[in-house]
Backbone bond lengths (Angstrom), bond angles and torsions (degrees), N, CA, C in turn:
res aa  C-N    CA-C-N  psi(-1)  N-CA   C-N-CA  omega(-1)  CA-C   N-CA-C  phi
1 X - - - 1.435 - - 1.530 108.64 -
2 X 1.118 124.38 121.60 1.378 132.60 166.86 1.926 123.86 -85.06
3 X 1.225 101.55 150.08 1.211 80.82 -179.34 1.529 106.82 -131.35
4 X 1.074 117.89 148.55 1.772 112.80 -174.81 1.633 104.79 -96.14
5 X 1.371 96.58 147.61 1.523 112.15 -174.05 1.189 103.84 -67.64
6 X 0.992 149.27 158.60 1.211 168.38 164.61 1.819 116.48 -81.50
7 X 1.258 136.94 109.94 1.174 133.44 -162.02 1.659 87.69 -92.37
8 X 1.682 98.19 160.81 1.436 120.91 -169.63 1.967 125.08 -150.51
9 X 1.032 98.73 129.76 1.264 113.60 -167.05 1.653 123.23 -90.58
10 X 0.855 122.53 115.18 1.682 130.02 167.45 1.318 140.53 -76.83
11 X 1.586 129.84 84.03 1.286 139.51 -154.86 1.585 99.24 -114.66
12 X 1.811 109.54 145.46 1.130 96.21 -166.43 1.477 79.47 -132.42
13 X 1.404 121.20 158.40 1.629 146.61 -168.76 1.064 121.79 -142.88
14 X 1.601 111.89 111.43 1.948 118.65 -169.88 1.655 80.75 -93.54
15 X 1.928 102.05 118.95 1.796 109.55 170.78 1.864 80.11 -115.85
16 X 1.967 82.32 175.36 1.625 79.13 159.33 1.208 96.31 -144.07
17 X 1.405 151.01 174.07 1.505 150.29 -129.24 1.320 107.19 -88.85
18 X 1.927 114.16 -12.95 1.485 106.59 -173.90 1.639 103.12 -98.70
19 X 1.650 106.54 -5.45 1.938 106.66 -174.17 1.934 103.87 -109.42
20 X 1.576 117.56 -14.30 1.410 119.83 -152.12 1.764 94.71 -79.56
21 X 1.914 127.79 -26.27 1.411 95.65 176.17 1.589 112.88 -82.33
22 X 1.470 113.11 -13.09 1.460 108.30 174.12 1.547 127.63 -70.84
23 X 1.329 95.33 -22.56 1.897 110.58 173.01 1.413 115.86 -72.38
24 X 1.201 118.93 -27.56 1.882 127.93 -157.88 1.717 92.19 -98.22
25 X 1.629 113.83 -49.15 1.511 114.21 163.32 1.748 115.36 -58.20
26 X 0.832 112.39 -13.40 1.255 115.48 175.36 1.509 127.21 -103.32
27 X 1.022 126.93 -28.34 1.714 143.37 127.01 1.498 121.84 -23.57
28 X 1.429 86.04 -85.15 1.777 96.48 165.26 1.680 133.29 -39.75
29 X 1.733 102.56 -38.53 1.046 114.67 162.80 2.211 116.74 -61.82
30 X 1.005 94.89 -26.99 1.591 98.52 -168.98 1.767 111.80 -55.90
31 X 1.446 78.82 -37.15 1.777 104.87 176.81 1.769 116.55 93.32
32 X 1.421 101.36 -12.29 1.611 99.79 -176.51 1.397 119.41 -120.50
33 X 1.852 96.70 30.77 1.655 88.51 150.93 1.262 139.62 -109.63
34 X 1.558 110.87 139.29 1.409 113.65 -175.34 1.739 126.35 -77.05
35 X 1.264 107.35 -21.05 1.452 115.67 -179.11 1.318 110.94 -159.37
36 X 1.201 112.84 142.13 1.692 118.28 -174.07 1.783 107.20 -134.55
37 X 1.418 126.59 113.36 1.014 129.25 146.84 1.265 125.34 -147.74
38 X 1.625 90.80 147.36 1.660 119.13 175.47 1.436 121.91 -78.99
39 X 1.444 96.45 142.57 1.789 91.78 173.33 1.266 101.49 -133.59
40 X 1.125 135.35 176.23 1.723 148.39 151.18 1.429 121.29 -45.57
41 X 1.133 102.00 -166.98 1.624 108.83 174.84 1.286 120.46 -113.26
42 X 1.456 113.84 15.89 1.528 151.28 129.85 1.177 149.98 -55.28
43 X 1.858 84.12 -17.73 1.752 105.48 -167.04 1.660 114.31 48.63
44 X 1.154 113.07 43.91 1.558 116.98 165.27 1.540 107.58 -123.27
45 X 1.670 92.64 125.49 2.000 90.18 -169.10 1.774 101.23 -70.71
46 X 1.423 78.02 145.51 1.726 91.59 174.17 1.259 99.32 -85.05
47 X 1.859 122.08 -64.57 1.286 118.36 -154.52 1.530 91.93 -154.62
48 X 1.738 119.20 131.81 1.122 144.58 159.59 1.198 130.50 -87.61
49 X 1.374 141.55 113.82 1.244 152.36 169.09 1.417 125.00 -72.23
50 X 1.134 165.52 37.77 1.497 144.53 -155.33 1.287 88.29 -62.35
51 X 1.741 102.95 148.22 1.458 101.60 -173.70 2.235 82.01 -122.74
52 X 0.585 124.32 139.05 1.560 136.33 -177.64 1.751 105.25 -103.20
53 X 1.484 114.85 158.00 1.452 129.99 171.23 1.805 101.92 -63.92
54 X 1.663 97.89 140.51 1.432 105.90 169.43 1.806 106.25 81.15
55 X 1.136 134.11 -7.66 1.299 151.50 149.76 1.550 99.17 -11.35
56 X 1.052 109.42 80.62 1.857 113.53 166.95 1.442 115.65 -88.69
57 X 1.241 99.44 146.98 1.584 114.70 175.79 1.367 129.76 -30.85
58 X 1.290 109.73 -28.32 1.659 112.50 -152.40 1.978 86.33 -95.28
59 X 1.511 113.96 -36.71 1.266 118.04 176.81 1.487 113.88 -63.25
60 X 1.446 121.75 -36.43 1.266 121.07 -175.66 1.758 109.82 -70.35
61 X 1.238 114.87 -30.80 1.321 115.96 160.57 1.683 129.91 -13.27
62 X 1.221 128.42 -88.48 1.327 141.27 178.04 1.535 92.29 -50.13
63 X 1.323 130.95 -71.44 1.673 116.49 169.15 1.336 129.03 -3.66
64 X 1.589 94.05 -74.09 1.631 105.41 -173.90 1.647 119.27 -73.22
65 X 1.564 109.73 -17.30 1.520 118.32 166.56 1.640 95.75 -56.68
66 X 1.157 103.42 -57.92 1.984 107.18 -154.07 1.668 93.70 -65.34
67 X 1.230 139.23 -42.08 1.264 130.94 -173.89 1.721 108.87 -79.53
68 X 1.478 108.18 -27.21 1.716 95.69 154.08 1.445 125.76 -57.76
69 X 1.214 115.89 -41.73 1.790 129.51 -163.72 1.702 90.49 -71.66
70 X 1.316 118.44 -55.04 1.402 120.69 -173.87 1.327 114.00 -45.02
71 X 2.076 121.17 -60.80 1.045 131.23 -176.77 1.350 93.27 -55.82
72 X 0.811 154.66 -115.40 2.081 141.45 -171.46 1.414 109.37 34.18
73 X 1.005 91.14 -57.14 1.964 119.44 -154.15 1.835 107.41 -80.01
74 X 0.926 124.91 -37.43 1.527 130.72 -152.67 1.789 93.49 -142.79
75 X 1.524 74.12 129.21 1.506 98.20 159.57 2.105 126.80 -75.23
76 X 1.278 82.71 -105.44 2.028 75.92 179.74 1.367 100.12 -87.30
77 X 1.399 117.08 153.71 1.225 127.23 179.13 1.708 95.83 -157.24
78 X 1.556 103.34 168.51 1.479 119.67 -164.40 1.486 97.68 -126.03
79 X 0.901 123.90 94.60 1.688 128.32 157.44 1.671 119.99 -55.99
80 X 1.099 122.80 130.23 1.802 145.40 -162.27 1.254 89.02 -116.34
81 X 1.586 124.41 118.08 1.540 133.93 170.12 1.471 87.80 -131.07
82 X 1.526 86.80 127.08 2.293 112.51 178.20 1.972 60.93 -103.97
83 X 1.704 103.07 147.35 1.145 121.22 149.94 1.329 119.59 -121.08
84 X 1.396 142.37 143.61 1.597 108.98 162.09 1.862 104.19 -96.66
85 X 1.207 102.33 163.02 1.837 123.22 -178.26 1.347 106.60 -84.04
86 X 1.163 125.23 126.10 1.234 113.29 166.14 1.563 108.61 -93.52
């Protein structure tokens, strides 16, 4: 049995530290992202997520702490969404 790759899409998102944990909860919520990272206003990633199949709540936890503590910290930033296509 073979299986075909799944093609994937690249969307990029100007947040700024007071909208970026409501955007990533809101992503996550969509259900079809494959990878999530942030960078500066430098375009240098701070912090990368791969988010994997079966991704339960209790795991997304420590995530969404670290992208609260961050938004504190940083002003504008550019969010990197890998999507896959169905």
């Amino acid at each position: 049995m073979t299986r075909r790759k799944a093609k994937s899409t690249e969307e990029t998102i100007k947040a700024t530290g007071e909208t970026l944990l409501a955007k990533v909860k809101e992503l996550i919520a969509k259900g079809n992202v494959r990878h999530i990272s942030i960078k500066d206003k430098n375009n240098k990633t701070i912090v990368e997520f791969p988010m994997t199949l079966g991704v339960v709540a209790a795991a997304l936890t420590p995530m969404l702490a670290a992208i609260g503590a961050l938004a504190a910290l940083i002003g504008e930033c550019t969010i990197s969404v890998e999507r896959e296509e169905k």
